[in-house]
GUKOLMI-684291 format. One line per 8 residues: their letters; for each residue x negated, y negated, z negated of C-alpha. Coordinates in Angstrom, 1 decimal. Layout:
<marfis>
a) X:Y:Z | ...
</marfis>
This chain:
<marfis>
xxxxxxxx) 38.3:15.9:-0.4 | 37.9:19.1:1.2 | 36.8:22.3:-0.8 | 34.7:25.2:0.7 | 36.8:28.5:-0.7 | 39.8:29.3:0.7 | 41.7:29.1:-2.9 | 40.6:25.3:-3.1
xxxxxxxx) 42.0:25.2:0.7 | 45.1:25.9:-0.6 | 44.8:23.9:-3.7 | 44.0:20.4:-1.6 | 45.5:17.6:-4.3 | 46.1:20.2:-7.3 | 44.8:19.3:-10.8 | 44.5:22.3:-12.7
xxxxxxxx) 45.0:21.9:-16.5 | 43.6:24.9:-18.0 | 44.8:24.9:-22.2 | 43.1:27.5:-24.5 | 44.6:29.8:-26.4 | 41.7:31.3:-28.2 | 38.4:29.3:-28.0 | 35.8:31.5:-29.7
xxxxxxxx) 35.7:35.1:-30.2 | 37.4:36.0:-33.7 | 37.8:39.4:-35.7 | 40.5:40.3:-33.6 | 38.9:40.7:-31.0 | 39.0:37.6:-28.3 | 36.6:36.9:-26.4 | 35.5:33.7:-23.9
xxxxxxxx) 32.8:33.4:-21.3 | 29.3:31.6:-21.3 | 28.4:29.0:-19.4 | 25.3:27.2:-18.6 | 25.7:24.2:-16.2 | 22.6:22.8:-14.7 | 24.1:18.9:-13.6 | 22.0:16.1:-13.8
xxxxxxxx) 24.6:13.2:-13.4 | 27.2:15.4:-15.0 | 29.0:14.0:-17.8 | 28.4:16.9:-20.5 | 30.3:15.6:-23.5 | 33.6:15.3:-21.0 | 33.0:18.8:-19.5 | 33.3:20.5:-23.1
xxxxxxxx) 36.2:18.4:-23.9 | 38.0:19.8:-20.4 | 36.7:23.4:-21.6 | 37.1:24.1:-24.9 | 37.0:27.4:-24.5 | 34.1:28.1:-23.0 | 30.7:28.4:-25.0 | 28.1:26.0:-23.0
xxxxxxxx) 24.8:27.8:-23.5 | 21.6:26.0:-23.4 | 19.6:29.4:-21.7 | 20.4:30.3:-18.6 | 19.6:33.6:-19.2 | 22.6:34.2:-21.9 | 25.3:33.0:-20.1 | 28.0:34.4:-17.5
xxxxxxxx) 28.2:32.1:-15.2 | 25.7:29.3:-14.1 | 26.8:26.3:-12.1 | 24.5:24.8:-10.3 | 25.2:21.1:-9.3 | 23.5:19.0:-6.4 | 24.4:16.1:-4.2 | 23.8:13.8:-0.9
xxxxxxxx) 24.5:10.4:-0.2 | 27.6:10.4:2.6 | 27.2:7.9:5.3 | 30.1:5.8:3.3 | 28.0:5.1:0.4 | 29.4:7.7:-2.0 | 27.9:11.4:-2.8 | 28.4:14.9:-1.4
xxxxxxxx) 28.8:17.3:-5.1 | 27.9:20.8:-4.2 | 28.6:23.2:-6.9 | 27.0:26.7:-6.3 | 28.6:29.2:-9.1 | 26.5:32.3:-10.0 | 27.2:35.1:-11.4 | 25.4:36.4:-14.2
xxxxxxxx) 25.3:40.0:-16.1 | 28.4:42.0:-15.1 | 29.1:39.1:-12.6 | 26.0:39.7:-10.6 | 26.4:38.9:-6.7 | 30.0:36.8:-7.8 | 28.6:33.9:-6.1 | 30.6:31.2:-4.4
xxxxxxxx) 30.3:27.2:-3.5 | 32.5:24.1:-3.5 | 31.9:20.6:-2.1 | 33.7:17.5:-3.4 | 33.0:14.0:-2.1 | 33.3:10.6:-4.2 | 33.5:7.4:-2.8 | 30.9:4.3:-3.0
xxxxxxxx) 33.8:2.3:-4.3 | 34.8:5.4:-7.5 | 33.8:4.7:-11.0 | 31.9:6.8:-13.3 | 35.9:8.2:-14.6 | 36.9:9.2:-11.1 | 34.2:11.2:-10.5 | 33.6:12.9:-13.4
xxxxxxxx) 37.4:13.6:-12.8 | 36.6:14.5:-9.4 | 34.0:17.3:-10.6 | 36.2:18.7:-13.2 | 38.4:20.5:-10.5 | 36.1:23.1:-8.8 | 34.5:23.8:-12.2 | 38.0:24.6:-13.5
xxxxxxxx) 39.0:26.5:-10.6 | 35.5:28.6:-10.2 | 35.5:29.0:-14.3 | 39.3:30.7:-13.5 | 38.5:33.3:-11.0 | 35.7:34.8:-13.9 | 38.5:34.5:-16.2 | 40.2:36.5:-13.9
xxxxxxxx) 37.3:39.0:-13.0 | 36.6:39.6:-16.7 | 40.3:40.4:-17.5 | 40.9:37.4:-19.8 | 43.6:35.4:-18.2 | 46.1:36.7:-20.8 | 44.0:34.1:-23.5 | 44.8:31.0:-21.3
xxxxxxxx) 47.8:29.1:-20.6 | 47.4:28.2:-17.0 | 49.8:24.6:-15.7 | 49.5:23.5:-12.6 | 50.3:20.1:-11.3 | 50.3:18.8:-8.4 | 49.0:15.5:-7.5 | 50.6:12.2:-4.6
xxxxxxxx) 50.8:14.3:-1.3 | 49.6:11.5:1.3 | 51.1:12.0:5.2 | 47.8:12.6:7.7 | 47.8:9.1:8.9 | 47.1:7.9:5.1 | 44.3:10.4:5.3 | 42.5:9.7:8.5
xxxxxxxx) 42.9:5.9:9.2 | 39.6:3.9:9.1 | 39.9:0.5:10.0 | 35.7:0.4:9.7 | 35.4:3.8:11.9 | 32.6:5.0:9.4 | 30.5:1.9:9.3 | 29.1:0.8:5.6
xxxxxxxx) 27.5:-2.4:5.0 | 25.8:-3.4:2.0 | 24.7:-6.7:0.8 | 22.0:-7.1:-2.4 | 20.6:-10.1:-4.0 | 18.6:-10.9:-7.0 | 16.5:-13.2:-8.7 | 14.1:-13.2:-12.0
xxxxxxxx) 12.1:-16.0:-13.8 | 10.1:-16.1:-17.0 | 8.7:-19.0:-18.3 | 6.5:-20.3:-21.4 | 3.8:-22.3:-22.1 | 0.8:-21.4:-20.5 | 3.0:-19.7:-17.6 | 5.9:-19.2:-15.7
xxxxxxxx) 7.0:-16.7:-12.6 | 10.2:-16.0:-10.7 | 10.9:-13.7:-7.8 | 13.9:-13.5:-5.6 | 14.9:-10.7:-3.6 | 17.3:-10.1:-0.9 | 18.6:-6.6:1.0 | 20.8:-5.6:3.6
xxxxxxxx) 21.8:-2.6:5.7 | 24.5:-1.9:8.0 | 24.9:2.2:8.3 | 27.1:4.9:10.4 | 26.5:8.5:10.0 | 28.6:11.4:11.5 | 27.7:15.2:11.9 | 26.1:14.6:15.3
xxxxxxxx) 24.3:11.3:14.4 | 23.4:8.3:12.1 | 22.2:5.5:12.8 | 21.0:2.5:10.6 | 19.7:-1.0:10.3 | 18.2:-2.7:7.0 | 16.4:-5.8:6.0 | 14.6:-7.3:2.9
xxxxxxxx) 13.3:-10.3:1.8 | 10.9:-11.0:-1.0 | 9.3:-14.1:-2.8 | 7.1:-13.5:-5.9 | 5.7:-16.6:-7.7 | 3.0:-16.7:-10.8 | 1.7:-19.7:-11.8 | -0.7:-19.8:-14.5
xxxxxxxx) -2.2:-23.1:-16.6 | -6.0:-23.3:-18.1 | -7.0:-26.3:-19.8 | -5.1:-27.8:-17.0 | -6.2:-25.8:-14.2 | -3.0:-24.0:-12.1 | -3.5:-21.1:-10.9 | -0.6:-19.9:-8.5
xxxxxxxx) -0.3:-16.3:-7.2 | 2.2:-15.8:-4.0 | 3.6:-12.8:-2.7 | 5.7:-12.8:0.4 | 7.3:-9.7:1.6 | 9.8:-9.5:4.5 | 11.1:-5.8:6.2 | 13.6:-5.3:9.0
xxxxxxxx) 14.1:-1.7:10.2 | 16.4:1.0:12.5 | 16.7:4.0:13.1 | 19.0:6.4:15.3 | 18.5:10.0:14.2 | 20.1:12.8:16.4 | 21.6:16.6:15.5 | 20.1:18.6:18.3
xxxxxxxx) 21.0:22.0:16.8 | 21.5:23.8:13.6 | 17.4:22.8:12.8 | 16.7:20.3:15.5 | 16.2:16.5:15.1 | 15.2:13.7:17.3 | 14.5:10.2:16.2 | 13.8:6.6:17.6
xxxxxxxx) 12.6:4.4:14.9 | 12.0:0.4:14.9 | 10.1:-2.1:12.4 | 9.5:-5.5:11.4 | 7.4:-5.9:9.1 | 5.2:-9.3:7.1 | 3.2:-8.7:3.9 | 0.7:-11.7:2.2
xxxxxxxx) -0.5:-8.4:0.5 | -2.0:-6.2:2.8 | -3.1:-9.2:5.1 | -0.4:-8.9:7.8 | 1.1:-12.0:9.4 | 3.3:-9.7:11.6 | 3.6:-6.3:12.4 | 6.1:-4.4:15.2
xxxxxxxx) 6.5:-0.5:15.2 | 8.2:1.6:17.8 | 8.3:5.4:17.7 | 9.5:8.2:18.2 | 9.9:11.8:16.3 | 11.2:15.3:16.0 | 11.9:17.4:13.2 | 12.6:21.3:13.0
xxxxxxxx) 14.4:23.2:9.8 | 13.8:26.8:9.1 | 17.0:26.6:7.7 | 19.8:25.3:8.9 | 20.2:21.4:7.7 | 24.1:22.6:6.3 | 21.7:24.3:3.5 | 20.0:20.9:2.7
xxxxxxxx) 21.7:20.9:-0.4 | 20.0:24.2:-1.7 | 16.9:24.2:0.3 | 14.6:22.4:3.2 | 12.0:23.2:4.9 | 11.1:21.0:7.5 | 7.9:20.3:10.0 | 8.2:16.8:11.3
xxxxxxxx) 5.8:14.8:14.1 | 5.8:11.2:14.8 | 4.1:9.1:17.3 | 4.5:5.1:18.5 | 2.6:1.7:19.0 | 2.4:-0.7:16.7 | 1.2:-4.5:17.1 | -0.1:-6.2:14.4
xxxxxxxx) -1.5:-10.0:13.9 | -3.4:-10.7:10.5 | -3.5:-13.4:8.2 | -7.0:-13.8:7.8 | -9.5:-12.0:10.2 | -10.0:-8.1:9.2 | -13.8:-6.8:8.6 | -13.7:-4.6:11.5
xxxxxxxx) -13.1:-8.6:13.5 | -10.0:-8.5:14.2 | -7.2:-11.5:14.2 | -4.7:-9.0:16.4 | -4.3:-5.5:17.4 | -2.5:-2.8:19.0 | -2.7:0.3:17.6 | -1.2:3.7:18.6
xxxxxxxx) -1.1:6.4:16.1 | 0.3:10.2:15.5 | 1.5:12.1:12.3 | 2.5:14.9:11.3 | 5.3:15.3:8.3 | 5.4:19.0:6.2 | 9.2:18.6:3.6 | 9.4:21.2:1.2
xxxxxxxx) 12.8:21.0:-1.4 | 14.1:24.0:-3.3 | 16.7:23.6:-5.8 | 17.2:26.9:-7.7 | 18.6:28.1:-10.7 | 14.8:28.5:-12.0 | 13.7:24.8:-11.5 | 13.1:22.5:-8.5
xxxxxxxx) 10.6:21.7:-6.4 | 10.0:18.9:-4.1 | 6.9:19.2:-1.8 | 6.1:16.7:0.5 | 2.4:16.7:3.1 | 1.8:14.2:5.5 | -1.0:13.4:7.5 | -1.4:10.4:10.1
xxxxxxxx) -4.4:9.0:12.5 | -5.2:5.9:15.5 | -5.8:7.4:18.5 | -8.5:4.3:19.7 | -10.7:5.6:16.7 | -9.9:9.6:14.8 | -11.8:8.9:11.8 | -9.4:6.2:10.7
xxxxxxxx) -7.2:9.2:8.9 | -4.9:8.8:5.8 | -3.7:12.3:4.1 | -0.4:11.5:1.9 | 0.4:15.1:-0.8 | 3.3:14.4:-3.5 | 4.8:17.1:-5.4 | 7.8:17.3:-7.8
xxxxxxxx) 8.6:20.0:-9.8 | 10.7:20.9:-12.7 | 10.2:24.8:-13.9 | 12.1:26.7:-16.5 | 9.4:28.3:-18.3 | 11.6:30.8:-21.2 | 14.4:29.7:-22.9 | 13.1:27.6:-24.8
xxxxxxxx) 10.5:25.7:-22.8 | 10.1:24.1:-19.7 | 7.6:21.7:-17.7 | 8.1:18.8:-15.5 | 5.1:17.3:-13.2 | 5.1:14.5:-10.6 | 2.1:14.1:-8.7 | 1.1:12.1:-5.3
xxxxxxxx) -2.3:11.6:-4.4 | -3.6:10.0:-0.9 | -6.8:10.1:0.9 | -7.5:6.9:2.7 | -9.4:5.7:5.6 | -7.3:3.8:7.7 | -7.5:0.3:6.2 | -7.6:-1.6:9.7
xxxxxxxx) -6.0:-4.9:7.6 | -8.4:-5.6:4.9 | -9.7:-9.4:5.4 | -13.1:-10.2:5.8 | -15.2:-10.9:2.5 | -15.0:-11.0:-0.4 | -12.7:-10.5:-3.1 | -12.3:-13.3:-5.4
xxxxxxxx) -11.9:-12.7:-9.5 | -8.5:-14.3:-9.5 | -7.8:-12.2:-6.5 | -8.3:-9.4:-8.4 | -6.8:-10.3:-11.4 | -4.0:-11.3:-9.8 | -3.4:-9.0:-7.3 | -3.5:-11.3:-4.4
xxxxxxxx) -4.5:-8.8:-2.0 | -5.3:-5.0:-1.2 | -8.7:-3.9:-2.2 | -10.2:-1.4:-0.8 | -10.5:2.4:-1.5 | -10.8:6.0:-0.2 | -8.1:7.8:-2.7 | -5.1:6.8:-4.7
xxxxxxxx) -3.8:9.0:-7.8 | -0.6:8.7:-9.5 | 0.7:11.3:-11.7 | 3.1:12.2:-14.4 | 3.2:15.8:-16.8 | 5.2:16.8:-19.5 | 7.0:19.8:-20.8 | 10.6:20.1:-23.3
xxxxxxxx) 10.5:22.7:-25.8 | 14.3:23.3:-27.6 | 15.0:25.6:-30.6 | 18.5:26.2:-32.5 | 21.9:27.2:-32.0 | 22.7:27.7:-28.5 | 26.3:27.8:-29.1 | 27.6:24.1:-30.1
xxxxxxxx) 30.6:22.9:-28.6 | 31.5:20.4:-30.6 | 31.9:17.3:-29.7 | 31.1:13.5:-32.1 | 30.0:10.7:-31.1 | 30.3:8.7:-34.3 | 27.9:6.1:-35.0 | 26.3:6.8:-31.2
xxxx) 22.7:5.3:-29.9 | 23.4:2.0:-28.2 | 21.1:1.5:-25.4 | 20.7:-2.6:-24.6
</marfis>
């Protein structure tokens, strides 16, 4: 694991074992630090036991210091933590980061264990700052030294694969369904490129009984896809991408994509864990044989197309916000447009309140693969096939409103929820 500050440099395979002396302020005059810590995947109830004596504040704008924890998936299957400390009141500008990685193979134990290091270490320079140190008693241990050829040695030279399988059935007396599905991908990422290959397969069966009547509904879904992605520079990108694609759905027997695209950052990508802001274009060809003749006559078709990509991801101490644009046309016939918008955002209103919304809404007018005719009632009913339409909506809003102490420490799980 390798830690961003020079202190955790030095500290490579140290566990630091920070013990209280004084947990709370008392009459004579101890004090501690507040902390707010905004981790989604976090384990909170493990953090206070690790820091008893520090107050965890549920408003940002009370404490001392505010931890702000994101991630990325690694190219070995496991995630990149970065923990950006801030400052708050008289630690205003005290600002630093850490990385740790985890491994596809650790369990929920490592890497909370994993985590708890840099938050001990950052939490003990604001000890430091603030003139407390003389309230702790500070151990340190240290932890197996391995030699460098322990380290370094990969006998798989970066390359993951990952094999997923699955199958469901219900059944009762009037019906009965099952679907199986199957994925795989074989990935290799490094800092100057990644490249990867994945595959699904997909069988949905309903059958359905009326007085004797069966009606069956099949869906068929198969995917095979690659990519190679390049780092050009700090905000450069480059991309070939490949597709196989077969869906009883949208009416296609077969389909083949091949394109390629570019990307530019305005920042630099080694910020993609605090914020992105990307313009992406695409172009390629794309051959595509239907199941069932299309209303615009067609059994088979190449198709060349353009698009053009707008990312938007800020993750701040305020909220989050994940904006994504797109917009894609054929070239044989510029009318046949689709406009993609989602948003995500998460906004901390005051203290106490604060609002979540996801939205994604499309504009459509590029449905080469609809079949000719019409749709049936059980097609419908069912779901057999795509329908057409101009627009599709989907959309979630809500907003959290908390009230009460907003010093609790304490920690009891007696009698706790079960979740089946």
């Amino acid at each position: 694991m390798k830690l961003s500050r020079g202190i955790l440099i030095l500290m490579t395979g140290i566990t630091l074992i920070l013990q209280p002396v004084l947990s709370q302020e008392t009459s004579q005059g101890t004090k501690t630090l507040n902390l707010f810590m905004d981790c989604f995947h976090c384990d909170m109830t493990y953090v206070r036991q690790e820091l008893p004596f520090i107050s965890f504040v549920r408003d940002p704008q009370l404490a001392d210091i505010h931890i702000l924890v994101t991630e990325s998936q690694t190219g070995g299957g496991g995630n990149k933590f970065f923990l950006n400390f801030i400052g708050m009141k008289d630690f205003n500008g005290n600002d630093f980061e850490y990385t740790m990685t985890t491994n596809l193979s650790d369990t929920d134990d490592d890497i909370r264990k994993t985590l708890i290091k840099p938050v001990k270490a950052g939490v003990l320079q604001y000890f430091s700052k603030a003139g407390l140190l003389d309230q702790l008693d500070i151990r340190i241990e240290g932890s197996e030294i391995k030699n460098a050829d322990e380290m370094t040695i990969d006998r798989w030279n970066k390359w993951v694969f990952q094999i997923e399988t699955g199958s469901e059935f219900q059944k009762e007396e009037s019906q009965n369904e099952y679907s199986l599905d199957t994925e795989a991908s074989i990935e290799k990422i490094t800092e100057k490129w990644k490249l990867r290959l994945e595959g699904s397969y997909e069988i949905n069966r309903e059958n359905f009984y009326d007085e004797g009547e069966k009606i069956t509904n099949e869906q068929d879904s198969k995917d095979i896809s690659t990519d190679y992605i390049r780092s050009l520079t700090e905000k450069w990108s480059a991309g070939l991408f490949g597709e196989y694609s077969s869906q009883t759905f949208l009416n296609i027997k077969n389909s083949f994509l091949a394109a390629a695209g570019i990307e530019y950052d305005f920042f630099p990508w080694s910020e993609c864990n605090r914020r992105v802001f990307a313009v992406r274009y695409m172009a390629g060809a794309q051959n595509v044989s239907y199941m069932e003749e299309t209303i615009y006559d067609k059994i088979s078709e190449t198709l060349f197309g353009e698009s053009l990509i707008l990312n938007l991801q800020l993750i701040q101490p305020w909220g989050e916000i994940r904006l994504g644009v797109e917009g894609r046309h054929y070239f044989h016939d510029f009318s046949k447009t689709r406009l993609v918008a989602g948003l995500d955002l998460s906004l901390r209103v005051t203290k106490n309140l604060s609002v979540f919304s996801r939205l994604e809404t499309q504009v459509v007018h590029d449905q080469l693969y609809l079949p000719k005719g019409d749709a049936s009632l059980e097609d419908i009913l069912l779901r057999r096939r795509k329908l057409a339409t101009t627009y599709e909506i989907a959309g979630e809003f809500g907003f959290r409103f908390t009230f009460g102490s907003i010093y609790n420490n304490v920690v009891n799980e007696r009698f706790i929820e079960m979740h089946y």
